[in-house]
Phi, psi and omega in degrees: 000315184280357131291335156289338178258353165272346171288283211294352191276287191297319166298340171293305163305323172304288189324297198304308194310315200293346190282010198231337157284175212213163216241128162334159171256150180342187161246188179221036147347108171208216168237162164318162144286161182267009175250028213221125186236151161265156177212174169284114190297355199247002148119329169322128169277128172265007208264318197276342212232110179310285177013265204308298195317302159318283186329278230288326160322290167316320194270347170272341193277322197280335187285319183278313175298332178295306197272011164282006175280108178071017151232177190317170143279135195073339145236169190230178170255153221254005178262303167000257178329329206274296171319315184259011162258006180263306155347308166270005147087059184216161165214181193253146181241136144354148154234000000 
């Protein structure tokens, strides 16, 4: 008897559980915008400073094959792309 309500304890608990994963969220495909620039969150010009320019290349050239996965050429998923330039401590501005 006292095995049958710990059986009916874990399946109710199973059950419950499975409602709580949750499904990717959509993708966002587009293109970047053209009105729109990455910059640096810590306010530092990459424009002035070669280095810092080469990074910020690199690191938009590695943010873009990633968020190039499983799309068209020339778009991208653009929370990818969002996600992994903030990450490497960039955000995006107006031009």
């Amino acid at each position: 008897m006292a095995s049958a309500i710990i059986i009916g304890r874990v399946v109710v608990i199973s059950l419950a559980l499975a409602g709580c994963v949750s499904k990717a969220p959509p993708r966002v495909v587009g293109t970047p915008p053209a009105n729109k620039v990455w910059a640096r969150a810590d306010g530092v010009r990459m424009s002035s400073n070669p280095a810092l320019m080469r990074q910020g290349q690199a690191d938009l050239a590695q943010c873009r094959a990633l968020a190039n996965v499983g799309v068209q050429d020339g778009q991208y998923d653009l929370k990818i792309l969002n996600g992994c330039m903030t990450s490497r401590g960039y955000v995006e501005r107006d031009i």
